[in-house]
N, CA, C and O atoms as CSV, one atom per row, in Angstrom:
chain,resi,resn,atom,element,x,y,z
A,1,UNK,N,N,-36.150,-116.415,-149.984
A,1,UNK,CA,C,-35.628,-117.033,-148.792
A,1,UNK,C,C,-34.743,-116.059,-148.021
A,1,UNK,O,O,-34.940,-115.913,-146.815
A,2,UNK,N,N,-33.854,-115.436,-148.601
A,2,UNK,CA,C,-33.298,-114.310,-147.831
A,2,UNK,C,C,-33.714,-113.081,-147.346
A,2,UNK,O,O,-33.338,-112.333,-146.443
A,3,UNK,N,N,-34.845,-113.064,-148.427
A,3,UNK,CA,C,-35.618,-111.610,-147.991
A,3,UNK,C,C,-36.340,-111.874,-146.297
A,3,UNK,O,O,-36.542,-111.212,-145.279
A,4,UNK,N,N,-36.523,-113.139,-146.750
A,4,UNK,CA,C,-37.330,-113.605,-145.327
A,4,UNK,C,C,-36.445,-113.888,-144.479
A,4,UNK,O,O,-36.998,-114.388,-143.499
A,5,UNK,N,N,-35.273,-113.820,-144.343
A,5,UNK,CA,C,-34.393,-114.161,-143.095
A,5,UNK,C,C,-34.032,-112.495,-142.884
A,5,UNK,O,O,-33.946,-112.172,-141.699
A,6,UNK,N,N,-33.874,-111.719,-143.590
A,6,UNK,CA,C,-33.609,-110.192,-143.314
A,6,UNK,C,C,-34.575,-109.619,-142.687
A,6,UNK,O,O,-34.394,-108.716,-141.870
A,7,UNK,N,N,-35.945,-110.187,-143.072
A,7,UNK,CA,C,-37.142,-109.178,-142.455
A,7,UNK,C,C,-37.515,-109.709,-140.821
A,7,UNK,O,O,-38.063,-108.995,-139.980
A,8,UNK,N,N,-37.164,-110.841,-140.656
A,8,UNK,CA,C,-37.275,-111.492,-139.455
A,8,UNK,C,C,-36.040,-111.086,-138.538
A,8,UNK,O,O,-36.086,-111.176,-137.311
A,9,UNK,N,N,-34.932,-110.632,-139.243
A,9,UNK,CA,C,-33.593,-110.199,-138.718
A,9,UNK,C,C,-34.047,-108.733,-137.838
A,9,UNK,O,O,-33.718,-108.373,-136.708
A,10,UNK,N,N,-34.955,-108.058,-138.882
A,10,UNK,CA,C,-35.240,-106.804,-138.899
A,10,UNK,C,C,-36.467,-106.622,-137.579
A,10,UNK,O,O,-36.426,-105.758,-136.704
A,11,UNK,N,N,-37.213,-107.377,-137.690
A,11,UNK,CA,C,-38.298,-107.453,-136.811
A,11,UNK,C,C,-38.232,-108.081,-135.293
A,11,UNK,O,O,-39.020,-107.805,-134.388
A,12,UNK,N,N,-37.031,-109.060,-135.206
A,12,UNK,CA,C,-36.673,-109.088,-133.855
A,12,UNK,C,C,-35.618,-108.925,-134.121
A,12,UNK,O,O,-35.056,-109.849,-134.708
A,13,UNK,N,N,-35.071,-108.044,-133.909
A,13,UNK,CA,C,-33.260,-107.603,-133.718
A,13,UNK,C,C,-32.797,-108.332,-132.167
A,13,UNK,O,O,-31.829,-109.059,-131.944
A,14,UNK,N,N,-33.844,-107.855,-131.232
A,14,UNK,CA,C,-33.396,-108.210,-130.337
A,14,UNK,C,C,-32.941,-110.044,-130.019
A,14,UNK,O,O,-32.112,-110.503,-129.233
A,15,UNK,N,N,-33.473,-110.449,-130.573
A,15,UNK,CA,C,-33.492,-112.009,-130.494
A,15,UNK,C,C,-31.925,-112.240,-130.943
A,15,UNK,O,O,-30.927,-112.733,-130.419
A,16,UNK,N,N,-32.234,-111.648,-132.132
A,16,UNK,CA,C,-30.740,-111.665,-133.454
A,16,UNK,C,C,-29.577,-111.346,-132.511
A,16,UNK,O,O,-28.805,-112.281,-132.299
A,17,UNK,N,N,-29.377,-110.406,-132.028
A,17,UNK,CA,C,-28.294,-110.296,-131.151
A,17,UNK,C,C,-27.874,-110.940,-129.907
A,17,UNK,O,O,-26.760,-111.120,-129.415
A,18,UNK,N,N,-29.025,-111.233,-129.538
A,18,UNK,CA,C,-28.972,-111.964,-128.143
A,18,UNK,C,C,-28.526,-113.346,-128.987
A,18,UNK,O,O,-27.901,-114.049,-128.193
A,19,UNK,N,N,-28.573,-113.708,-129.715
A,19,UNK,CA,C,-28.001,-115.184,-130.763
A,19,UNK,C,C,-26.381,-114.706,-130.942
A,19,UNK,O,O,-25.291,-115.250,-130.766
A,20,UNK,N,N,-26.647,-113.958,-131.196
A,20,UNK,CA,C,-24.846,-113.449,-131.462
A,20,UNK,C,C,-23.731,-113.333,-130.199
A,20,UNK,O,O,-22.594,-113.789,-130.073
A,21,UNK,N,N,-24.615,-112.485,-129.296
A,21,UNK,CA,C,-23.851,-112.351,-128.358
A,21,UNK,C,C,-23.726,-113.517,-127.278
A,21,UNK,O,O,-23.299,-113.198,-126.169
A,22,UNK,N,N,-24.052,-114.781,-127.509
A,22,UNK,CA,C,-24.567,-115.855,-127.053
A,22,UNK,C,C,-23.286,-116.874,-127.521
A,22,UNK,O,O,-22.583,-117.630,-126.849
A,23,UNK,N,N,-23.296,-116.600,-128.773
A,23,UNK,CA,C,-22.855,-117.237,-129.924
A,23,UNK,C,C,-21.081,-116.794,-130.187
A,23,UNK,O,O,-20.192,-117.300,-130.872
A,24,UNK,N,N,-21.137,-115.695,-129.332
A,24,UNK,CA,C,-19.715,-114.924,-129.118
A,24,UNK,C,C,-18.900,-116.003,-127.635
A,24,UNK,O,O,-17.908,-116.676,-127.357
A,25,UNK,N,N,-20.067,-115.558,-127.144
A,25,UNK,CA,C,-19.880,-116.029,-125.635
A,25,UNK,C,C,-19.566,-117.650,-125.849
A,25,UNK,O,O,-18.393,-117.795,-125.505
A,26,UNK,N,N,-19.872,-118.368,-126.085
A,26,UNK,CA,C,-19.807,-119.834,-126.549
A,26,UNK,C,C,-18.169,-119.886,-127.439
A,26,UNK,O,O,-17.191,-120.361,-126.862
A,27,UNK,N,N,-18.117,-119.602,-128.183
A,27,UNK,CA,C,-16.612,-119.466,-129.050
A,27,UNK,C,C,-15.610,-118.923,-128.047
A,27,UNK,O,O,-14.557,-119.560,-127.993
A,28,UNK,N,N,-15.688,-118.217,-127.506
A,28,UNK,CA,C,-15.055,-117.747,-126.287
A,28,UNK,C,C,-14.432,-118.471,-125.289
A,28,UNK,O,O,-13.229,-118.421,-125.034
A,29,UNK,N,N,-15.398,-119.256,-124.636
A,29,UNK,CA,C,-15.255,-120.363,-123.659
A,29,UNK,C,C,-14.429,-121.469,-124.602
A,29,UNK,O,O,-13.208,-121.461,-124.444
A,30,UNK,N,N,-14.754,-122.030,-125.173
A,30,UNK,CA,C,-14.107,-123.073,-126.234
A,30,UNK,C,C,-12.852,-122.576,-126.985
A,30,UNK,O,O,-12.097,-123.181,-127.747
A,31,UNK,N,N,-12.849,-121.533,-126.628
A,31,UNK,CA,C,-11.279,-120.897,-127.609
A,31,UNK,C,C,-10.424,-120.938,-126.162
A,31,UNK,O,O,-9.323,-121.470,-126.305
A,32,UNK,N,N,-10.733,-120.452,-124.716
A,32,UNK,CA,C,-9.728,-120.487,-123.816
A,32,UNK,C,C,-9.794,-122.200,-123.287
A,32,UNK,O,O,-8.767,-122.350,-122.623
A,33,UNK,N,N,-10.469,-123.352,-123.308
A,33,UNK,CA,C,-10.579,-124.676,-123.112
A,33,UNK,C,C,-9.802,-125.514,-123.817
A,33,UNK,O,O,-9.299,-126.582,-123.467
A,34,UNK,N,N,-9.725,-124.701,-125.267
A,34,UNK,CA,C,-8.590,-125.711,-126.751
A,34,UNK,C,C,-7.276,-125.790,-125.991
A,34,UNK,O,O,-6.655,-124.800,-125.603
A,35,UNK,N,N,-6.914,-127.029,-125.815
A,35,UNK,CA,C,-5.620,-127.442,-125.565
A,35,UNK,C,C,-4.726,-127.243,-126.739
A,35,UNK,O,O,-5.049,-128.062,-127.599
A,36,UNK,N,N,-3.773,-126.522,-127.117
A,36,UNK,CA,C,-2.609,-126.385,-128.068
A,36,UNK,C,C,-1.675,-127.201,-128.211
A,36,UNK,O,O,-1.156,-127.690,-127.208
A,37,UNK,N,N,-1.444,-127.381,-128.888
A,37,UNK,CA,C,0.177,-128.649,-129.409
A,37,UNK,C,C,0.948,-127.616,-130.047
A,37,UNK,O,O,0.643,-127.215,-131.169
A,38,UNK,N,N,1.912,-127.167,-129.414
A,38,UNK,CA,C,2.987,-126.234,-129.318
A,38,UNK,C,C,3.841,-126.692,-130.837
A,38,UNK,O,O,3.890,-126.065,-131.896
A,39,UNK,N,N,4.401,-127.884,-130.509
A,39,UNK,CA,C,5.459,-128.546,-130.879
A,39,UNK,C,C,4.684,-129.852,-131.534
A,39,UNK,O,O,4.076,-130.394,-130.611
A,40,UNK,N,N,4.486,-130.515,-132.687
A,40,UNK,CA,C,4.010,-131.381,-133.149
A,40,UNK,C,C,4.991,-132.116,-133.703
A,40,UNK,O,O,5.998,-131.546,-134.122
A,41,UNK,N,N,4.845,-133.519,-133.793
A,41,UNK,CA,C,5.669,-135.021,-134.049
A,41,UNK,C,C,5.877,-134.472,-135.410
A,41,UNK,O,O,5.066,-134.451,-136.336
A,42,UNK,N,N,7.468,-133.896,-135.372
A,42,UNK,CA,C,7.445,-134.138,-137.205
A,42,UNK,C,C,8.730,-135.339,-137.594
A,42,UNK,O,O,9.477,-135.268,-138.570
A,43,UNK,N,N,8.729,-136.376,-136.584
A,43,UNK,CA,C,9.287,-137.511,-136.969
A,43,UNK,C,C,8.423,-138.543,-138.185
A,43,UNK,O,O,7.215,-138.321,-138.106
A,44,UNK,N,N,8.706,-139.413,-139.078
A,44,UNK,CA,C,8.353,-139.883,-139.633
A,44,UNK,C,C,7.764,-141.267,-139.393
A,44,UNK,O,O,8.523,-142.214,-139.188
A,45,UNK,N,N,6.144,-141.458,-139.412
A,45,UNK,CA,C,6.054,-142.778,-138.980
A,45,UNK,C,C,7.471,-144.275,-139.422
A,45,UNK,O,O,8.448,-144.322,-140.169
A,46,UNK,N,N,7.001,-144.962,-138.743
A,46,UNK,CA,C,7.770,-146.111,-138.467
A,46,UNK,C,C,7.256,-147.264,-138.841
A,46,UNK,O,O,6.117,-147.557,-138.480
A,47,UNK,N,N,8.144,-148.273,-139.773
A,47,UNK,CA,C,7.134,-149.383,-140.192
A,47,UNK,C,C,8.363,-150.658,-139.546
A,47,UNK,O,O,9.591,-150.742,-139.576
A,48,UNK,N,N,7.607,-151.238,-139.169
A,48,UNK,CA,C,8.317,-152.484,-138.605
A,48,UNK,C,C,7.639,-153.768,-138.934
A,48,UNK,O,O,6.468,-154.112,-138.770
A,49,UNK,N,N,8.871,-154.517,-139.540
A,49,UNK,CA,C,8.128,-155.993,-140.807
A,49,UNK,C,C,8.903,-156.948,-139.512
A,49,UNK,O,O,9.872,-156.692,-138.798
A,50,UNK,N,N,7.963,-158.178,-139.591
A,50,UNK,CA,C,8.669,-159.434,-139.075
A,50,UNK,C,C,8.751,-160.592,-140.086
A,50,UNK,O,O,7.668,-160.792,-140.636
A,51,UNK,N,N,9.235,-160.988,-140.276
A,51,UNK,CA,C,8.988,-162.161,-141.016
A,51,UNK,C,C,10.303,-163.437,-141.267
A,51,UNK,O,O,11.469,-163.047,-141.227
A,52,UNK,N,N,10.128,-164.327,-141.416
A,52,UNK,CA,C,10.928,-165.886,-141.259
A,52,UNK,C,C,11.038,-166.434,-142.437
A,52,UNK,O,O,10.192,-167.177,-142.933
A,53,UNK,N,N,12.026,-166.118,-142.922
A,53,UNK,CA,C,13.145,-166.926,-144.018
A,53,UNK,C,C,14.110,-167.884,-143.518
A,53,UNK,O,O,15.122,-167.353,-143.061
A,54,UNK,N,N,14.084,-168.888,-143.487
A,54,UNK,CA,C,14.794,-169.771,-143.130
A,54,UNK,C,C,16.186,-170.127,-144.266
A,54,UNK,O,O,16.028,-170.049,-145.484
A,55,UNK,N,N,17.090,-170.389,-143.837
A,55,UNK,CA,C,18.277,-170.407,-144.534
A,55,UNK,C,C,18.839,-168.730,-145.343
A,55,UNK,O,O,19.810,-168.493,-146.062
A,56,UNK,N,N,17.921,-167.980,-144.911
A,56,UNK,CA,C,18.392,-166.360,-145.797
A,56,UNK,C,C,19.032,-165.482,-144.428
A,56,UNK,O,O,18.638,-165.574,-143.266
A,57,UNK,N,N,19.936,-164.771,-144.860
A,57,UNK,CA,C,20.775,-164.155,-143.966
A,57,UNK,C,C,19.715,-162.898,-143.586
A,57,UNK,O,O,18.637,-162.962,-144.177
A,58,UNK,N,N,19.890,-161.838,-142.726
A,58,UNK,CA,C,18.978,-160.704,-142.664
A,58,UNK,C,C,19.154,-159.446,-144.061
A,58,UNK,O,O,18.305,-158.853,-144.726
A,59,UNK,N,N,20.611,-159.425,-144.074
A,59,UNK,CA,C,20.652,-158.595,-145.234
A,59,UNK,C,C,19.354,-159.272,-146.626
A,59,UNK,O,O,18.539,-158.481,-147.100
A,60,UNK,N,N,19.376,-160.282,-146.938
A,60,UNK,CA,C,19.122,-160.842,-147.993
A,60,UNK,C,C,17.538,-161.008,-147.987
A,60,UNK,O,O,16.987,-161.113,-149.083
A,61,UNK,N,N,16.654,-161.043,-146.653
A,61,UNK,CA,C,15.196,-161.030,-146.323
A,61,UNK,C,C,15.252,-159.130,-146.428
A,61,UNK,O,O,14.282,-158.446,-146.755
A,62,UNK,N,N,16.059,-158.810,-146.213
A,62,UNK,CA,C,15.729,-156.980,-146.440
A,62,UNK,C,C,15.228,-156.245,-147.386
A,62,UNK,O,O,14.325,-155.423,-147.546
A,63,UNK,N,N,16.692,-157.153,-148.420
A,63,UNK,CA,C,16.829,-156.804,-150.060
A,63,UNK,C,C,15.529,-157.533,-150.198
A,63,UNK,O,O,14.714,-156.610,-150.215
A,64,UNK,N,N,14.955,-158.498,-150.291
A,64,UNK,CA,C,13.626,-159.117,-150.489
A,64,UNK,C,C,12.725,-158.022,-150.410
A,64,UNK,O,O,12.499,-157.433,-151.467
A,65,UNK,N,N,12.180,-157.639,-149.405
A,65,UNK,CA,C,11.155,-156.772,-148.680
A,65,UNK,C,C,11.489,-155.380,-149.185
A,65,UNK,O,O,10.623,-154.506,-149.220
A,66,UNK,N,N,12.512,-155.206,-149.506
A,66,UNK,CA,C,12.432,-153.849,-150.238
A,66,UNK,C,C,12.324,-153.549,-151.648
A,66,UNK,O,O,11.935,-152.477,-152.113
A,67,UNK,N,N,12.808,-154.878,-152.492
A,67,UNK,CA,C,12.808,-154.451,-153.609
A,67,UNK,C,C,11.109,-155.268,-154.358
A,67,UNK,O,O,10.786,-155.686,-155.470
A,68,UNK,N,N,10.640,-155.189,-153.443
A,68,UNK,CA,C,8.732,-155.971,-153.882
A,68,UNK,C,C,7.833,-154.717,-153.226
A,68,UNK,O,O,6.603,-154.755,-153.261
C-alpha cells in the first residue's frame, strides 16, 4: 500500500505538489480568518439553586443543599 502511494507520488510529482501547494494555500487563508480569544473566562462557572422550604430560614435551606 505504500509502495503504491510512493510510486504514484513519483510518477506525477506534479499533481503531488500542486496538492501541497494548494493545501498550503488553504491553511493559510484559514490561519489569517481564525478569530483569537486573547483573554479567556477563567472565572468559575456559577450554579444557582431555587427552591421553597417553608417555615426554614435561608441559612438552614443552604446547610440542606450543601450538605446532600
Amino acid at each position: 500500500m505504500l509502495s503504491a502511494i510512493v510510486r504514484f507520488s513519483l510518477r506525477f510529482r506534479g499533481v503531488v505538489l500542486s496538492l501541497a501547494i494548494a493545501l498550503l494555500g488553504f491553511g493559510l487563508y484559514t490561519l489569517t480568518q481564525a478569530r483569537y480569544d486573547v483573554f479567556p473566562d477563567f472565572a468559575p462557572p456559577v450554579v444557582a439553586i431555587q427552591t421553597e422550604a417553608p417555615g426554614l430560614s435561608a441559612e438552614q435551606v443552604e446547610l440542606l443543599v450543601i450538605a446532600h
